[in-house]
Residue frames as a rotation matrix with the C-alpha (Angstrom) as fourth column:
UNK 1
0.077 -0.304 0.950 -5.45
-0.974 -0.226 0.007 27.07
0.213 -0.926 -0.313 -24.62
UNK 2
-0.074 -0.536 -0.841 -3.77
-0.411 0.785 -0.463 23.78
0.908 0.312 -0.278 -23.18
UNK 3
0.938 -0.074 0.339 -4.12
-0.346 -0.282 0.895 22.54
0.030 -0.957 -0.289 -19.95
UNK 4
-0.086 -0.996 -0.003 -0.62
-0.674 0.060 -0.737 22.15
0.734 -0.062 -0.676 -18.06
UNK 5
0.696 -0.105 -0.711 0.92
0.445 0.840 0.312 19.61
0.564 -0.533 0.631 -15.84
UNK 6
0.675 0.356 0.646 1.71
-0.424 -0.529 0.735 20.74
0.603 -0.770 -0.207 -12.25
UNK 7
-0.062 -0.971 -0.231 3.96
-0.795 0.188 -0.576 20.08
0.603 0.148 -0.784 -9.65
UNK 8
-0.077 0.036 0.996 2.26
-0.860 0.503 -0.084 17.39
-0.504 -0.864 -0.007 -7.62
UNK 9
0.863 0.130 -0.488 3.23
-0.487 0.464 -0.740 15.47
0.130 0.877 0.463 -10.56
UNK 10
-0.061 -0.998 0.001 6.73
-0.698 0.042 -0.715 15.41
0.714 -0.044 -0.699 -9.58
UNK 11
-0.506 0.082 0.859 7.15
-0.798 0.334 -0.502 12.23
-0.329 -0.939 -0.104 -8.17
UNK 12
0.017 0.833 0.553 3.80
-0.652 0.428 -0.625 10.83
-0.758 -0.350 0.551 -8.49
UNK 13
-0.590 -0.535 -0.604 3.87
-0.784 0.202 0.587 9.72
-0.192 0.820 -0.539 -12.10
UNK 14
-0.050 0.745 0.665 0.43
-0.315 0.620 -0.719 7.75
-0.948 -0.245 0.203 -12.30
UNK 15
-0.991 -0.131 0.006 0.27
-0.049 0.414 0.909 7.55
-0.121 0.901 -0.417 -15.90
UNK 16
-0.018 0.997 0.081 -3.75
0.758 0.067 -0.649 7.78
-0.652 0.050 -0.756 -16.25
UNK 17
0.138 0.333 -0.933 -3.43
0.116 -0.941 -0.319 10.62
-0.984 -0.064 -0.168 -17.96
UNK 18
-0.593 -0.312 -0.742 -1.13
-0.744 -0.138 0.653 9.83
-0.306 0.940 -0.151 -21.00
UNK 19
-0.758 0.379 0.531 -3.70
0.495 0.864 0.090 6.59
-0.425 0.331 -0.842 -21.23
UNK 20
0.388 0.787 0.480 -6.76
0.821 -0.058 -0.568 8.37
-0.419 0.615 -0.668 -21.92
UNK 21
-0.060 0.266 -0.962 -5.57
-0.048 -0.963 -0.263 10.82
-0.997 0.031 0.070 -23.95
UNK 22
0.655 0.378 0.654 -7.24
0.474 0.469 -0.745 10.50
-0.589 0.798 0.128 -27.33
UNK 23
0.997 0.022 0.073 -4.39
0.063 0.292 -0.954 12.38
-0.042 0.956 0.290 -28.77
UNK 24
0.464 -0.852 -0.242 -0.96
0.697 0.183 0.693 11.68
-0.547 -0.490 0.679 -26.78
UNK 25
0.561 -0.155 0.813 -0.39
0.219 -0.919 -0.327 14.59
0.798 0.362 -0.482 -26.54
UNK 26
0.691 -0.449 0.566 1.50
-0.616 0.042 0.786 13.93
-0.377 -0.892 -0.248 -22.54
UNK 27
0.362 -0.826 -0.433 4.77
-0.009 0.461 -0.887 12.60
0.932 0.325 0.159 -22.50
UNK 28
0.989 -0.140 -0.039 6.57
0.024 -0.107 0.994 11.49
-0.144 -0.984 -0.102 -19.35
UNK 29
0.113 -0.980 0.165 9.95
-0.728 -0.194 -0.657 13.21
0.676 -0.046 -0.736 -18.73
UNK 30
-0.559 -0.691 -0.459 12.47
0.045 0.527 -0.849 12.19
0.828 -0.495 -0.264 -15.73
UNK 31
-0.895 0.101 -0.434 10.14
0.206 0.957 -0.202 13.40
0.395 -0.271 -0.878 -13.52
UNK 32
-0.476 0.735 -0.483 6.87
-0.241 -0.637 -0.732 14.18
-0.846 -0.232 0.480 -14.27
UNK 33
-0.009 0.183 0.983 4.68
0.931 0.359 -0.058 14.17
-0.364 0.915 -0.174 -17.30
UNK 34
-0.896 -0.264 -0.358 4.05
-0.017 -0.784 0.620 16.66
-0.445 0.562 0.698 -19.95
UNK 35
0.553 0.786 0.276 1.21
0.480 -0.030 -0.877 18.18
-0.680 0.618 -0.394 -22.00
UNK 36
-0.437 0.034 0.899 1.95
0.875 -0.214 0.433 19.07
0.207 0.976 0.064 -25.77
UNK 37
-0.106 0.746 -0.658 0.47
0.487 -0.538 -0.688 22.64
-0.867 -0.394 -0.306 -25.93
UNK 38
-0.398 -0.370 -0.839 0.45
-0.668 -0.510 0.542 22.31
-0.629 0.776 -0.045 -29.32
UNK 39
-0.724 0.358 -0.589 -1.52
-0.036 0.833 0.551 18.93
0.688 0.421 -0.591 -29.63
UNK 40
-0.912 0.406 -0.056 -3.51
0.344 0.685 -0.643 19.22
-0.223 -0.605 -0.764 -26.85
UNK 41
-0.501 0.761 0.412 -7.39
-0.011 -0.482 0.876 19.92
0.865 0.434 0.250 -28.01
UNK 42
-0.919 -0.143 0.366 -8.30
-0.171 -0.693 -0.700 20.84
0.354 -0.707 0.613 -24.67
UNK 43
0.365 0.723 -0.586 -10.96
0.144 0.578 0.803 17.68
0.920 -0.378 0.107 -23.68
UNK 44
-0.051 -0.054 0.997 -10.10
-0.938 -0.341 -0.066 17.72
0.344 -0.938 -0.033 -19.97
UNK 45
0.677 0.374 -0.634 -9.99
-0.271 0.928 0.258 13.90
0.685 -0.003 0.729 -20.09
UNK 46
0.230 -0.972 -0.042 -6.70
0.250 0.100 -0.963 14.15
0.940 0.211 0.267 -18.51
UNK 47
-0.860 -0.057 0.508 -7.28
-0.451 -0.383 -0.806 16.24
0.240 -0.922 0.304 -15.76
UNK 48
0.320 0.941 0.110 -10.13
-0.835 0.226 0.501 14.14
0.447 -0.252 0.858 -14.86
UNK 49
0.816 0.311 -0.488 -8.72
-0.137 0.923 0.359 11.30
0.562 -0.226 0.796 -14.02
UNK 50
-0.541 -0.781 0.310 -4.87
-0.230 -0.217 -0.949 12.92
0.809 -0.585 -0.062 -12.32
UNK 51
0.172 0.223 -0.959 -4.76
0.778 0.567 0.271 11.32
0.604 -0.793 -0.077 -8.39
UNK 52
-0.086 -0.531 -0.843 -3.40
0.995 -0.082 -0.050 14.14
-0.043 -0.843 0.536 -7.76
UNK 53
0.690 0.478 -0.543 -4.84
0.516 -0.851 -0.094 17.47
-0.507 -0.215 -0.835 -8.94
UNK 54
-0.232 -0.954 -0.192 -1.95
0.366 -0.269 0.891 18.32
-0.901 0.136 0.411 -10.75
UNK 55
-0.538 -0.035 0.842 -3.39
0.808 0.263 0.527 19.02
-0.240 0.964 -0.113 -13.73
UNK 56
-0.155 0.387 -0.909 -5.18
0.047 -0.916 -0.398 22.66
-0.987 -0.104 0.124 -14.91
UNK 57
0.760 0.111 0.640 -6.38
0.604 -0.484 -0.633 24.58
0.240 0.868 -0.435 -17.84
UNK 58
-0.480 -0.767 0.426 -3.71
0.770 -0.601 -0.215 27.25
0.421 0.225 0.879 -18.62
UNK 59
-0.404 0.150 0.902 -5.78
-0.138 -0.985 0.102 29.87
0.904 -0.083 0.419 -17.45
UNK 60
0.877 0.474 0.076 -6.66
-0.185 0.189 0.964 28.25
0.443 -0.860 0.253 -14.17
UNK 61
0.208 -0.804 -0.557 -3.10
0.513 0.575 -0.637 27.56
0.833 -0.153 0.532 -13.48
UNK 62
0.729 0.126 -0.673 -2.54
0.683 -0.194 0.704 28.62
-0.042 -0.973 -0.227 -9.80
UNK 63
0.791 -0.612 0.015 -0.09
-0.466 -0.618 -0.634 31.59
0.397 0.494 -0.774 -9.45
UNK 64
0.616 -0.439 0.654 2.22
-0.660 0.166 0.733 29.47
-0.430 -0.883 -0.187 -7.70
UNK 65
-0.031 -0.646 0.763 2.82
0.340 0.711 0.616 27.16
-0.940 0.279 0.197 -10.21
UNK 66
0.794 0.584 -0.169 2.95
-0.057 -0.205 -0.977 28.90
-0.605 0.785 -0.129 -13.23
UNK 67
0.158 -0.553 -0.818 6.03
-0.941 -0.337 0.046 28.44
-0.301 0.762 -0.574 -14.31
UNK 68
-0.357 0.081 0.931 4.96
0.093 0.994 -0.051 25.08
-0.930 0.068 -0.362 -15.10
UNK 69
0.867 0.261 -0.425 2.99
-0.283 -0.444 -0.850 26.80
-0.411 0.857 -0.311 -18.03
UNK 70
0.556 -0.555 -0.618 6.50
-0.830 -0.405 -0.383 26.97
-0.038 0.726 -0.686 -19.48
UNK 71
-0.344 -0.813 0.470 8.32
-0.823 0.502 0.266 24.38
-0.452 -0.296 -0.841 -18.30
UNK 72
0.223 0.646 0.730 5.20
0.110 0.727 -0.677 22.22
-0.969 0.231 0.091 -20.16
UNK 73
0.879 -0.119 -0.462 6.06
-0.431 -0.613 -0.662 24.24
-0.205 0.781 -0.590 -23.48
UNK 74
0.280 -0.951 -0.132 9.66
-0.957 -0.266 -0.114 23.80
0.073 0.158 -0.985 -23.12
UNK 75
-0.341 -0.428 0.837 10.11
-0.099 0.902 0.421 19.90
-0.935 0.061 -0.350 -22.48
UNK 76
0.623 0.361 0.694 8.61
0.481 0.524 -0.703 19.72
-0.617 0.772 0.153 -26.50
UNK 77
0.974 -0.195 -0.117 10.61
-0.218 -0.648 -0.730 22.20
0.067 0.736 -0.673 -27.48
UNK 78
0.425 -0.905 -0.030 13.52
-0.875 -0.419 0.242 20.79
-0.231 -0.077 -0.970 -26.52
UNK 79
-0.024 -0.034 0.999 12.74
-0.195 0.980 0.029 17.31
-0.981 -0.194 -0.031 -27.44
């Protein structure tokens, strides 16, 4: 399980997140970042340090924003 980037990303774009992550696994699209759910090893360093809450575990992912779940998935797959 991965955690996912959210939409109060959109926008914000702090960048704390892809710093500490011990294995850049985030990328930043046009606008937002990304998690890897396929690299990420699920330390929570990331969502610790988002200004903005934006960040979840995959199973904590509000139901509101879940189709961020994919939309995290899909920017690697299409990259």
């Amino acid at each position: 399980m991965a955690f996912v980037i959210t939409s109060g990303c959109i926008g914000e774009k702090a960048g704390e997140c892809q710093e500490v992550c011990p294995v850049d696994c985030i990328e930043e699209g046009d606008e937002m970042y990304f998690i890897d759910p396929d690299i990420c090893i699920d330390c929570g360093a990331c969502e610790a340090v988002c200004p903005v809450d934006a960040i979840f575990m995959e199973d904590e992912v509000p139901e509101d924003e879940h189709e961020y779940i994919a939309l995290n998935r899909q920017f690697f797959e299409e990259s």
